[in-house]
N, C-alpha and C positions, 0 to 999 in steps of 0.2 A: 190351718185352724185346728189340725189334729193336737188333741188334749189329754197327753199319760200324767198317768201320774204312781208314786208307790205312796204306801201307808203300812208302820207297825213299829211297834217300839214298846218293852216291857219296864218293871218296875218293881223292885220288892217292898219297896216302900210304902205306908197306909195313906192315902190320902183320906182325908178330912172331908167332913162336908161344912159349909158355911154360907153365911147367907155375903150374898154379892152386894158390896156398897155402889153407893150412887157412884156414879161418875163422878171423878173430881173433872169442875170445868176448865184447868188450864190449860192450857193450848191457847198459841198464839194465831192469828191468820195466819194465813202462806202468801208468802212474798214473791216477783216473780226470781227464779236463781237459775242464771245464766249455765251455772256447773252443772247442777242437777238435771238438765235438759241437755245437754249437747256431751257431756261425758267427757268432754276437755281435760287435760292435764296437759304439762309440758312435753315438748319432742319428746326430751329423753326418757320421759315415762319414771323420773326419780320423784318429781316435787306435784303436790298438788294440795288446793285447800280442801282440808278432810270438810266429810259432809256433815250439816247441822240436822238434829231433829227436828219437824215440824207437829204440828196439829191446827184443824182448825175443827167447829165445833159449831154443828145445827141441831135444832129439836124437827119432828114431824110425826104424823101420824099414819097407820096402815090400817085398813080394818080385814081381819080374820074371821073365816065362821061368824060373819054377823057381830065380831066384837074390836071397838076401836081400842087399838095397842098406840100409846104415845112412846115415843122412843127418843133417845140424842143420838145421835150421829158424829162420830172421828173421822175426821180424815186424815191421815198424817203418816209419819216415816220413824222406823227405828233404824237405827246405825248399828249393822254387825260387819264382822270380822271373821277371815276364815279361820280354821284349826291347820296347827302346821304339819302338813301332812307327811314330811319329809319327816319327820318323829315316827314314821309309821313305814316299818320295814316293807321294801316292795320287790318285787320279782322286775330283775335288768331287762327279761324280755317283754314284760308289760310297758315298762317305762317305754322303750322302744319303741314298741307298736301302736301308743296310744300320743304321740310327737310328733310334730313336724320337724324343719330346720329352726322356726324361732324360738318353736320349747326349747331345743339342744342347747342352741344358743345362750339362752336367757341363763339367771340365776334358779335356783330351784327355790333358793329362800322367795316369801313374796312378804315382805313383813308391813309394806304401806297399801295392799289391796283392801279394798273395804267397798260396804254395801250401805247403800240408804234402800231399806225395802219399804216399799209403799204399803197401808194397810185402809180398810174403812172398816169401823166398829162400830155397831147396833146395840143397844143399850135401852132396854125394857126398861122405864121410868118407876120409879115406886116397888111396893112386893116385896115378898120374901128371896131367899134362894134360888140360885136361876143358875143351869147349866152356858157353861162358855162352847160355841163351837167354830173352828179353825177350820176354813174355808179354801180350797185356790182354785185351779184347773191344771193346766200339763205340760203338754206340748212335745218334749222338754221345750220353752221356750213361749209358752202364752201367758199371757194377762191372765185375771179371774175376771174378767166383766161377763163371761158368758154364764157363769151361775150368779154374779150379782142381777146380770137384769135379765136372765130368763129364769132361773129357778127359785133363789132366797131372800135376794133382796125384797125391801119395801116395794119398788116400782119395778115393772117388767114391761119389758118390750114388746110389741104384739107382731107377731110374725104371721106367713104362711104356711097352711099344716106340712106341706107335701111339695110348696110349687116355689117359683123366686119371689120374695116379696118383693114389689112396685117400690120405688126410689123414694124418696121424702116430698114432704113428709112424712114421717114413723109417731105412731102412738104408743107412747108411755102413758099406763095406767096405774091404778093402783091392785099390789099383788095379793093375790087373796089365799095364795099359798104360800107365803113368805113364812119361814120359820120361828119369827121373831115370839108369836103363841108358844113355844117350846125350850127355847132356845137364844139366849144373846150372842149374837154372829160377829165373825171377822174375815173379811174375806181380805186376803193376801197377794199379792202378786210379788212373784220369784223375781230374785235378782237380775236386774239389766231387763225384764220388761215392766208393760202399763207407765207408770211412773214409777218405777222403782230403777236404780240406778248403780252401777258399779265402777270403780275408778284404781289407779292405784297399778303397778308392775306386775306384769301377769295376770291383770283379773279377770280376764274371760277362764284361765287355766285354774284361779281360786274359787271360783262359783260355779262352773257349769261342767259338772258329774255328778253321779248315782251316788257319792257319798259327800262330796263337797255342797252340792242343795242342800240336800237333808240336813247338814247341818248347822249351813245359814239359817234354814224353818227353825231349827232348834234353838237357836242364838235368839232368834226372833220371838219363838214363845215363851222364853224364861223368860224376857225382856217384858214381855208384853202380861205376863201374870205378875211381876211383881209392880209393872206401873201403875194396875187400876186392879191391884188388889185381891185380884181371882185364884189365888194360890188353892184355895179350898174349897173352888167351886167344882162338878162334876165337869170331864173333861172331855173335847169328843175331836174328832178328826174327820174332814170331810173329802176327798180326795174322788177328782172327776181324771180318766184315762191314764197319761203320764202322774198324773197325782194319786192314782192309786198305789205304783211301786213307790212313788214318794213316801205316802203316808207309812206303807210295810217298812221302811227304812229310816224314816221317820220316827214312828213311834216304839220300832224298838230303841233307838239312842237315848227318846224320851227318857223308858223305862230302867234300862240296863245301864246307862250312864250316866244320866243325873238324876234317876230315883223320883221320876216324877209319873205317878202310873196317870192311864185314863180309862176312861169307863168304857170307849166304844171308838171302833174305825169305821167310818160310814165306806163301805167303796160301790164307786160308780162306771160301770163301764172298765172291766177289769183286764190289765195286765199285767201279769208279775213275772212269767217268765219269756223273756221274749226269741224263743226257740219257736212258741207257738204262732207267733205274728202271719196271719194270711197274706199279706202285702205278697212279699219272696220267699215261698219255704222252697222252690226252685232252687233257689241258692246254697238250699243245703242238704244236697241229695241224701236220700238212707235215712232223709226224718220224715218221715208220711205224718205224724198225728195229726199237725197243724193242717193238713188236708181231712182231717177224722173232724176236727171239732167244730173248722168252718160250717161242716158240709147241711146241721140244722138253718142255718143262716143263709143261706143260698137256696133252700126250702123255704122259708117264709117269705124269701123274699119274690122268687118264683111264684109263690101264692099271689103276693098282694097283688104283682102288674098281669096276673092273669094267661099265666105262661108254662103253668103243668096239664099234662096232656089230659089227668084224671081229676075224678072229683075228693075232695075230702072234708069229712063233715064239720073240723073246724081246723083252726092255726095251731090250737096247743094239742089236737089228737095225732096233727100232719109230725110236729114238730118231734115228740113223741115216742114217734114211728120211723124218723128218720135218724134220731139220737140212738135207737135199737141198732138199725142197717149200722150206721156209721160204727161204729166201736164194732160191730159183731164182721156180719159178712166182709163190708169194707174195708175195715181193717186188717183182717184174713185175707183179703186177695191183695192187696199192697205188700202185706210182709209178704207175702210169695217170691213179691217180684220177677224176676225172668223165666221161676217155675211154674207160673201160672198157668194155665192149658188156654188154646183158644177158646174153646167152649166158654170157662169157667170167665174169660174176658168179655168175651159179650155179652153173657148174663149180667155182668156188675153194671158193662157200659149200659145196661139197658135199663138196671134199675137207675142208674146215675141219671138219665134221661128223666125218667119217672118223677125224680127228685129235683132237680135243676130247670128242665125246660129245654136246654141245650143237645145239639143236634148226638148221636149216635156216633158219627162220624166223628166227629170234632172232639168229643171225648175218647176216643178210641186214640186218636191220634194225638191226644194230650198224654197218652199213656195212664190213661184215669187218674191224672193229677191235675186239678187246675184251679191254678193259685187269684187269688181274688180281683186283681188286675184286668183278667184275662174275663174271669165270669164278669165284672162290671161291661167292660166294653162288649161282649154278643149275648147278653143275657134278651137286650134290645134292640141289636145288632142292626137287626132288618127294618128296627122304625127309625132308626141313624139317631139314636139317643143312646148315652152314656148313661148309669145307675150310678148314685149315691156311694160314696165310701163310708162317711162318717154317720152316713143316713140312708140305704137302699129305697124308701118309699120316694124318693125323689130322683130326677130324671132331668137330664139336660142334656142340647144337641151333641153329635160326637164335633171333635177337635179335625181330627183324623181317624173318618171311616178303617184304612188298611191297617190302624194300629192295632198292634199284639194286646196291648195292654188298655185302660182306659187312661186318656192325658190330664185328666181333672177330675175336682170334686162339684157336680153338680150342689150338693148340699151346703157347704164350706161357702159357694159363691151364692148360696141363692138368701142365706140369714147375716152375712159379715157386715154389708153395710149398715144393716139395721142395726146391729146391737153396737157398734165402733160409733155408729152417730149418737145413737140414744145417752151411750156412757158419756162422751166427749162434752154431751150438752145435760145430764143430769150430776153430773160431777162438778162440772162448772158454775150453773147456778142453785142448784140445791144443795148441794156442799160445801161452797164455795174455793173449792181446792182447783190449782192448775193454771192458774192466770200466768203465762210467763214461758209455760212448759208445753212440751209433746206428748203426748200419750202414747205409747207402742203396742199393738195389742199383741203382735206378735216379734219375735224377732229369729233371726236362723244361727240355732244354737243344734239343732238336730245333727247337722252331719258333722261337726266337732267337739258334739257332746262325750265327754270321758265317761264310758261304760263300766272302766274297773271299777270294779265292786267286793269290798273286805267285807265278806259273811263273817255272821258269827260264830266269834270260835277259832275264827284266822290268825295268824300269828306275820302274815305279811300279807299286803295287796297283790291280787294274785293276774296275770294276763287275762283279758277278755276281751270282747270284744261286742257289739252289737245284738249278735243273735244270741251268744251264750249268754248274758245277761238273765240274771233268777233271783229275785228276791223273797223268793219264798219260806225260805229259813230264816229271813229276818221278822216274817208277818210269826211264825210258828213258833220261836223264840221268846214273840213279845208277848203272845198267849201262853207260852209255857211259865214262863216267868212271873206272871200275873197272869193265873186260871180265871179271875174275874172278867178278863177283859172281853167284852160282847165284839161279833163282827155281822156287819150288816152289807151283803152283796147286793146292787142293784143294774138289772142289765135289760137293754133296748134287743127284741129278736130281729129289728132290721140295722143291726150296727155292724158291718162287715168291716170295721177299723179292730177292735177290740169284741170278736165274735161272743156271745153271753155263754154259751156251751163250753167255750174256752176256759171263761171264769168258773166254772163249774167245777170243771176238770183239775182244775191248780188248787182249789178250794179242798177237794173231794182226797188232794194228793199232799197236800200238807205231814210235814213229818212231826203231827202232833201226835199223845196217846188218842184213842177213839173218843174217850170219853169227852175231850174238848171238842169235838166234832157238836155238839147239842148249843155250842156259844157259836154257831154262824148259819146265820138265817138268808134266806133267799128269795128276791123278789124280783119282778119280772114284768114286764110292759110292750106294748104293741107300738111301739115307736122304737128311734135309733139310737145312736152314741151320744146326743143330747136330749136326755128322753123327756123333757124338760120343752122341747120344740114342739110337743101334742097338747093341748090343756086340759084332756082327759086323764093324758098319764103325766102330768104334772100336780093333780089333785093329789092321784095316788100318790108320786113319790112323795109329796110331803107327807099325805097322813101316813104313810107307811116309818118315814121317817121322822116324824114327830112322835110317833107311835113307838117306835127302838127309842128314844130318847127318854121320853116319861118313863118307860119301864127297868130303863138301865140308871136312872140318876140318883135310885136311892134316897129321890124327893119326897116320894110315898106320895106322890100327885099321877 
């Protein structure tokens, strides 16, 4: 249920402001299509009937702050096509490393792969001018239901704060933090998941990489502003985990290649470069930071289950104070490495303890590295419960006591059923989309997701790999390019998938001038990587995020 994502993409071009017409109502219903569900083509992978666009089309209402919002509602598919990427000079040791046998195999051309991306569109009834904003989740490889029905949509799911929520029946309500006050939404799901679908020679090899997404989103949003007409409305991107580097990759293509700027990158749960990732920095000895940035994160989370030896007067003085250590002392005795003194090692391990909750020993013997795996499974070691990846506040039995590492996401399993049932049955009859078809909410693109990634400014696709993977020239870029463009960071201190201190740091390291340093704001929440799963910090994110929105739209509202 892990959810990346990127976001940036520049523009020199003036966008307009305009006032957003009604929806036009065509759209057909949706029929059930055998293709569109099962992904069929012929053995030989040559012939297949290309996909049809759909739409179907309901009204409904949501009430916000006390005020009832009437809305229509889309359901339906655009038909994109990848970019040939072979036009696009590549490095033979990339090609290499990033292939199995049936890439070598295959043709490099893919000229019949194609994509039906699935969309649902919110559409504020009546009014003036109204900001569009571009919705997904990550993965690489998930649906967007999880910010349609826990954070923006009309209805949301009610879950538990902290624990597994109980089986079905689940209550759908109505959302009273839904964006639609601000905002006409679209939330998206990437190629080949939810119902979105991809077919055609090669097409896992045409859609699923750091510049092949991106530029299906892209195909998908010029599609999608000139069907219903939002070419001159204010433009915004909303990008949760893997959709964060989407959006950085994303909206610079917007800008720098087909000239269509936007006001604002919403990002959620950030990572852009993934050298910081806590899962394995194990795996890449001689890089300590991602042990520097976690290490607030393993302090809060240490706080909440009641697990540091001392007292501290709050979360954000503990948090703080540990963001000081971490970059200062901590980071000094890491770079040391083998010249470190004993002495000078058991003071760190000592403050580590102070920090973590985790025994003296155990960190000593980690060699004062311990990578987030490791802190999940003995954080709780001794109550034989495993901690939360995508969510720390939550807890669930261990798998395997002896394991090194933790086997699962208590979090991930304690919210999936709920929101996979909620969507499956408010999509079906409230929408009326899906009679016929499967829903996917996820699917396993992660471990042959194509990493290479052409920064800007490259003149060929360059080898990469997993951990080198950095989109941060692409976020920097899309801001240099368009100095207007606002960026809004939002991060959970118990998300030890995509640590908040992490997003800080890549923010804080941007290779923009200083002076664009004043276009990205920072906001912060006592919940995890769905910060959206608290309904305290699901108020805030909206008004925080309704709040970036008024002020960026140039609506003078």
């Amino acid at each position: 249920m892990s959810r990346f994502g990127f976001g940036a993409g520049l523009v020199t071009a003036l966008v307009l402001i305009s006032s957003a017409p009604l929806v036009a109502a065509p759209g057909t219903a949706s029929t059930p299509d055998k293709k569109l569900d099962s992904d069929s083509e012929k053995p030989d992978g040559r012939q297949f009937e290309p996909f049809k666009p759909e739409a179907t089309t309901s009204t409904g209402t949501v009430t916000v702050a006390g005020q009832a919002i009437s809305y229509q509602s889309i359901a339906g598919t655009f038909i994109v096509h990848p970019k040939d990427w072979d036009d696009v000079p590549r490095d033979p040791k990339a090609d290499k490393a990033n292939s199995g046998p049936a890439e070598e195999a295959a043709d490099a051309k893919n000229p019949t792969a194609e994509a039906s991306m699935f969309y649902v569109a919110y559409f504020k009834s009546g009014g003036g001018p109204r900001p569009v904003t571009f919705v997904f989740n990550g993965g690489p490889g998930s649906a967007t239901l999880w910010l349609h029905m826990g954070a923006f949509g009309p209805r949301r799911i009610v879950t538990a704060t902290d624990a597994h929520t109980p089986a079905a029946p689940y209550s759908l309500v109505n959302n009273a933090s839904s964006l639609l006050d601000a905002t006409d939404l679209v939330f998206i799901d990437a190629p080949g998941t939810g119902f979105s679908r991809i077919a055609g020679k090669d097409k896992e090899k045409a859609f699923f990489g750091v510049d092949q997404d991106a530029y299906a989103f892209a195909e998908f949003i010029s599609q999608f502003l000139s069907k219903y007409g939002r070419w001159n409305s204010p433009k915004y991107l909303f990008g949760e985990s893997y959709g964060t580097p989407r959006s950085a990759v994303l909206v610079n293509q917007l800008e720098a290649e087909r000239s269509i700027d936007f006001n604002g990158v919403i990002l959620l749960s950030q990572i852009l470069n993934f050298d910081l990732s806590p899962d394995r920095p194990t795996g890449n000895p001689g890089i300590d930071l991602p042990y520097e940035t976690v290490l607030p994160t393993y302090a809060a989370t240490a706080w909440y289950h009641q697990k540091l030896p001392g007292e501290h007067k709050s979360l954000e003085a503990l948090i703080a104070e540990v963001e000081q250590f971490a970059m200062g002392d901590y980071a000094r005795a890491l770079a040391a490495g083998s010249e470190l003194s004993v002495a000078e090692r058991g003071a760190i391990a000592d403050r580590l303890h102070q920090y973590t909750g985790l025994p003296v020993e155990y960190i000593l013997k980690a060699d004062l590295r311990i990578d987030g795996g490791e802190f999940r499974q003995n954080l709780r070691g001794e109550d034989g419960m495993t901690t939360g990846r995508l969510d720390t506040r939550f807890s669930g039995p261990d798998i395997d006591p002896l394991s090194q590492r933790a086997d699962y996401d208590p979090q991930a399993t304690a919210l999936s059923s709920a929101y996979v049932s909620a969507f499956n049955d408010y999509v079906r009859k409230d929408l009326r989309y899906g009679d016929g078809k499967i829903f996917k909410p996820s699917i396993p693109t992660f471990r042959t997701w194509n990493f290479q990634h052409q920064l800007p400014g490259q003149t060929q696709m360059p080898a990469s790999s997993r951990q080198g993977s950095n989109v941060m020239p692409d976020l920097a870029n899309a801001m240099k390019i368009n100095p207007n463009l606002k960026v809004q960071l939002n991060a959970g201190y118990f998300d030890l998938a995509t640590p908040f201190y992490q997003g800080v740091y890549e923010m804080h390291h941007l290779p923009i001038p200083a002076s664009l340093q004043a276009n990205i704001e920072y906001k912060f929440y006592d919940s995890g990587h769905m910060v959206y799963a608290k309904d305290s910090s699901l108020k805030l994110l909206h008004d925080n995020v309704a709040g970036f929105i008024r002020r960026t739209s140039n609506l003078g509202n």
